[in-house]
C-alpha positions in Angstrom: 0.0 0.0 0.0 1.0 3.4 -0.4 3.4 5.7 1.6 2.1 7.9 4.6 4.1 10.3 3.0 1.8 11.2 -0.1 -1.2 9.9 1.2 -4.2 11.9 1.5 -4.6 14.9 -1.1 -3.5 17.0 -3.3 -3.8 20.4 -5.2 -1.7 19.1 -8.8 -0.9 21.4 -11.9 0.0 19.5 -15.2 2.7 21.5 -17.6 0.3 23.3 -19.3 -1.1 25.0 -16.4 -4.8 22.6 -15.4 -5.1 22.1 -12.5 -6.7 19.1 -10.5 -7.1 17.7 -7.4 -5.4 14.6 -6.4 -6.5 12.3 -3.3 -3.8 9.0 -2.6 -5.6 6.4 -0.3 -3.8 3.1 0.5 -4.1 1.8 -2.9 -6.7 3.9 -4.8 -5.6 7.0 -6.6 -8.6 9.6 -7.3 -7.9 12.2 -9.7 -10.8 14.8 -10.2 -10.1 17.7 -13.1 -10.8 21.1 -13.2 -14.6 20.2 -14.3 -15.5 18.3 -11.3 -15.0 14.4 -13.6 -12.8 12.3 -11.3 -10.8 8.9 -12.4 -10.6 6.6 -9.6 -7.2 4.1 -10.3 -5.6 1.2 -8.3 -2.1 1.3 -7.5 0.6 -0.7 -5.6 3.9 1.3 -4.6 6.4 -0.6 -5.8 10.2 1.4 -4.6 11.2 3.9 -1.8 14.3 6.0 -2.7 16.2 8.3 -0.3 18.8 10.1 -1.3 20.3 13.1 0.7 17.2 13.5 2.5 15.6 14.0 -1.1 12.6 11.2 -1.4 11.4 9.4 -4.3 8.3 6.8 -4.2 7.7 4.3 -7.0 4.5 3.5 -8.3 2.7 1.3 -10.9 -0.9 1.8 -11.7 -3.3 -1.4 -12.1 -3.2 -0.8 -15.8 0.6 -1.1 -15.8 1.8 2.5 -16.0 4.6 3.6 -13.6 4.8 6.4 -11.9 7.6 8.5 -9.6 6.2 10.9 -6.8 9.1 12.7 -6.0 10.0 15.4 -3.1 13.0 17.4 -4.4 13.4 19.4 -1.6 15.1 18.0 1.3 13.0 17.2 4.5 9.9 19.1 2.8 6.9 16.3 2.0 4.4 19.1 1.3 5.8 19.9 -2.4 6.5 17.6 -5.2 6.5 16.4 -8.3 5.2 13.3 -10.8 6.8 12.0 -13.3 6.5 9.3 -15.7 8.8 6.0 -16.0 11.2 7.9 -17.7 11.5 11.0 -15.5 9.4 13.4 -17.6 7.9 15.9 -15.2 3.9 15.4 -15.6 2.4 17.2 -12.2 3.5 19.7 -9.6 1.9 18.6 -6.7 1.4 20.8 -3.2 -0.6 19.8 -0.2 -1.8 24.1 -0.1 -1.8 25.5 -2.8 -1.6 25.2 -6.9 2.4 25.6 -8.0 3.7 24.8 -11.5 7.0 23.3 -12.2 9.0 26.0 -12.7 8.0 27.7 -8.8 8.7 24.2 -7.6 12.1 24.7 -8.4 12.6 28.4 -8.3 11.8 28.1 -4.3 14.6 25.8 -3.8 
């Protein structure tokens, strides 16, 4: 089942600026768009990486796509990013308030 770490929700804004809300139970994932139409997907966490204080959660969805949740900051859990399997950037995440990518890493 999922970390405690991203569990619970989520304010998430994709490259392009949407915005949506994301909500991480133990293994369902909701994802509910800027119109109000939520996805609901199973997931299994699948790696834990820590490095320098800097954490990075593995996950795979129950149709097969992987996923990285990533905290770039050091000892900060309440900002962080998504990517795909190959490290692509896909959603700033933030448990207060909407951020995009670029403020993510212009804070640090």
């Amino acid at each position: 089942s999922g970390s405690e770490t991203y569990r619970g929700s989520w304010k998430a804004t994709n490259l392009n600026g949407t915005r949506s809300e994301m909500v991480f139970d133990a293994k369902t994932l909701t994802i509910k768009d800027s119109l109000g139409k939520s996805v609901k997907l199973d997931y299994t966490q699948n790696s834990v990486n820590i490095n320098n204080s800097v954490e990075t959660y593995g996950i795979k969805l129950g149709d097969g796509r992987g996923y990285q949740i990533n905290f770039p900051r050091a000892n900060d859990e309440s900002i962080g990013l998504i990517k795909d399997e190959n490290g692509n950037p896909i959603y700033a995440i933030s448990r207060n308030d909407y951020v995009t990518y670029e403020e993510l890493y212009k804070l640090n």
